[in-house]
N, C-alpha and C positions, 0 to 999 in steps of 0.2 A: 504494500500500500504506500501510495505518496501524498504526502503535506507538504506545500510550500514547498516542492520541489526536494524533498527530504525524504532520504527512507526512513523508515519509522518500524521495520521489524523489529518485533518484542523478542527481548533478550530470551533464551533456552533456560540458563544454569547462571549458578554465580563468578561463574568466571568471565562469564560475558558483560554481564552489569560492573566488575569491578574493573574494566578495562573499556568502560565507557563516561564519560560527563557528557549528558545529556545525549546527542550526536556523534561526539565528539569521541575519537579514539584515543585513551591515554594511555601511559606505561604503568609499570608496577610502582607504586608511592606518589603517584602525582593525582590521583582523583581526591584524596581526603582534605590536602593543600584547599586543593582548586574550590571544592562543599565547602569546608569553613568560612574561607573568603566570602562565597555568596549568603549564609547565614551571620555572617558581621556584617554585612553590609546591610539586610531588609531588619534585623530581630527588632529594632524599634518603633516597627511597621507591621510587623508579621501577623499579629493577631485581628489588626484592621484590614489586611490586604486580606484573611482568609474569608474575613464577613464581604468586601468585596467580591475577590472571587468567586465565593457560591452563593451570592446570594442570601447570606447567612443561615443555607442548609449544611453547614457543618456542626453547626451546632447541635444537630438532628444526628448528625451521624454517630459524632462523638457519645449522646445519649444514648444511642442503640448499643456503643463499645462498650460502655460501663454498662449495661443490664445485662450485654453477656458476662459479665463477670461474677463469680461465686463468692460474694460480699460477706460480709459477716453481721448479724443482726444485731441491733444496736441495743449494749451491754452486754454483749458475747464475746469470745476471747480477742483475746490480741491479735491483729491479722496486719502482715508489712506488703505490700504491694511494692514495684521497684517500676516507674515509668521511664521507658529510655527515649532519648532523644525527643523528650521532655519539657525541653526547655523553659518556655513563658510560662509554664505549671498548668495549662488548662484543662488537661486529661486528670492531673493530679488534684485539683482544686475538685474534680464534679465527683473524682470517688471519694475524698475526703467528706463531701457532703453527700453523700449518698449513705457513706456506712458511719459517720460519726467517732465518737469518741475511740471506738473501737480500731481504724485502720488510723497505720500511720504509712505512708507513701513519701518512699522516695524517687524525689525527680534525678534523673543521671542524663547528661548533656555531654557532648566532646566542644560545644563551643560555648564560649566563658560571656560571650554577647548576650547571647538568648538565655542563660541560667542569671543574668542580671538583670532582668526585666522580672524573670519569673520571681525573684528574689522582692524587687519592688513591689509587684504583684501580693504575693503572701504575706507583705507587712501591711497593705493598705486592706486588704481583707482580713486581717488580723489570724491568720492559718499558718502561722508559723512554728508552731505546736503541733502541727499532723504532718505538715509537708516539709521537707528537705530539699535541698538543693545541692550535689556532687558531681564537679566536673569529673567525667569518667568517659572511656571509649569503649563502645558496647564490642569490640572484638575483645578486650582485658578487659573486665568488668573487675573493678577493687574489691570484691565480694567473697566472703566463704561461698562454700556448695550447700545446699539446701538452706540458705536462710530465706527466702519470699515465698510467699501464699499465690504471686500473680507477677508476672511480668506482662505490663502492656509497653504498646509502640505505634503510635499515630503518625502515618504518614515521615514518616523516619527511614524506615528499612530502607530505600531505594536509594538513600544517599551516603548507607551505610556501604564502602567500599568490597570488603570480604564477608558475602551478609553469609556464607556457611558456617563462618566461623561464628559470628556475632547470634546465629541462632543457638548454635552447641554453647556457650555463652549463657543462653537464656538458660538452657534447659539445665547445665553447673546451677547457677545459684538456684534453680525453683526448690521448692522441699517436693519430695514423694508426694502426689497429688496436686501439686500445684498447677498452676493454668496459664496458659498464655493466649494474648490475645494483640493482633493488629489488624489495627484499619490501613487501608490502604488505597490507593487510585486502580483501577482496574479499567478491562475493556469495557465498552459500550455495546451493550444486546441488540439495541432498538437502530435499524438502519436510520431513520428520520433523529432521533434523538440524537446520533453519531456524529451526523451531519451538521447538523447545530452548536454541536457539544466540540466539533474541530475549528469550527469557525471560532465559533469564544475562546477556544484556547490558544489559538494562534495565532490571530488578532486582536480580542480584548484585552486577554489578562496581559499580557506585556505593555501594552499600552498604559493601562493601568497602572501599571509598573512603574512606568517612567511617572506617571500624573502624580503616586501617592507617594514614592518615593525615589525617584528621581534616578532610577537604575529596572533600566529594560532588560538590560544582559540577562541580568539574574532568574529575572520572569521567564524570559526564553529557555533558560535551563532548565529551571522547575520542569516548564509545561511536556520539554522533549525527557526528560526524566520517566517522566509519568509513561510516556511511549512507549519507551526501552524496555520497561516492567515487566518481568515473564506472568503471562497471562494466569489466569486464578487455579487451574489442573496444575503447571508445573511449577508457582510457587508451593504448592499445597503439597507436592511431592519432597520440594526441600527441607520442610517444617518436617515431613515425616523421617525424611531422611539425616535430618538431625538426631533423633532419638523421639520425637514426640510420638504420644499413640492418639487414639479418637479424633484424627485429624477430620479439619472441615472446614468451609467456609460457605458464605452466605452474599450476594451481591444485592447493593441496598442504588436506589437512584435507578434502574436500568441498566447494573453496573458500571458508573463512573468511580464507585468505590466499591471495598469487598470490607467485608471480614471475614480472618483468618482465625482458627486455634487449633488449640492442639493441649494435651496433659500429659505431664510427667507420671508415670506410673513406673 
């Protein structure tokens, strides 16, 4: 398939995503460089450009991510959740308010941009007490093995460079039963909806880009990012092929996004 002149075949395996930025062909250690860059540059933007971007049905999706999670009800035990790539906290803020006193949730970020907003974030909501913030890189995660109840990851994975390694990663720290869960950009089901859904992204949102924060480049990589994506079967084979079992995922939007899981047993 062609965009703008661009192939846009979805990545097979992780070796193909880690040896891409966006379109772009890179070597071994140059794509993590190249993603930070572009997350220091939008994170003071990022949470406004997402309500741009969709319309603010992200919001919606995010809610569907935390009810698939296996929460702890509120005055039940201790339950640690670990969000990665994480950042501005807002995956982490909706399950802290979802399970209460009971979850404490750690945000783990690899850029020190966006764990600084979320940081802002948690002290004007005054959730400083449940939520955390650790620059960490989800391939070395600073963690023992079985300490979290849940690992999630919103729209993260695709900029994670070695995402094999960073899923085996997950599955170290989870405890025996624990759950993992990502949203993510996915393919489009609906031909009309596609067709809509390429035009806004290859024209709008960069544009956008440059209106709200004055940097197109970066929009342009998101959107060819999301392209690259290995479609919803062969992600779902790598979660499994990590070590996860009960693997699944579900496509929310017409599939513009998915979610993914999977449990450590």
């Amino acid at each position: 398939m062609e965009d703008n002149g661009k192939h846009t075949e979805r990545a097979r395996d992780a070796a193909q995503m880690s040896s891409s930025f966006g379109y772009r062909r890179v070597g071994a250690g140059e794509k993590q460089p190249l993603v930070d860059a572009v997350f220091h540059r939008v994170a003071d933007r990022y949470d406004l450009m997402n309500d741009l971007m969709s319309a603010g049905v992200h919001r919606l999706w995010k809610q569907a991510m935390v009810a698939k999670l296996s929460l702890p009800r509120q005055g039940g035990r201790q339950w640690r959740g670990l969000d990665m790539a994480g950042g501005t906290g807002d995956i982490a803020f909706r399950i802290a308010q979802s399970a209460g006193a009971a979850a404490h949730v750690t945000v783990a970020d690899i850029n020190a941009s966006m764990l600084e907003v979320g940081r802002e974030r948690a002290r004007k909501q005054e959730m400083a007490g449940s939520v955390e913030f650790i620059e960490a890189n989800a391939e070395e995660l600073p963690f023992a093995e079985n300490c979290f109840d849940a690992y999630t990851i919103a729209f993260g994975i695709r900029n994670v460079p070695r995402i094999d390694i960073a899923l085996k990663e997950a599955l170290r720290v989870l405890k025996p039963g624990g759950q993992f869960v990502c949203l993510e950009f996915s393919q489009v089901d609906l031909a009309l909806l596609e067709k809509l859904y390429e035009q806004w992204s290859f024209n709008a949102i960069p544009q956008i880009g440059q209106w709200v924060t004055g940097d197109r480049g970066s929009y342009e990589y998101l959107v060819e990012s999301i392209r690259k994506f290995p479609d919803r079967p062969r992600f779902a084979g790598m979660i499994a092929n990590a070590g996860f079992a009960r693997v699944g995922h579900e496509a929310l939007s017409g599939g513009i996004v998915a979610l993914h899981w999977g449990w450590k047993l």
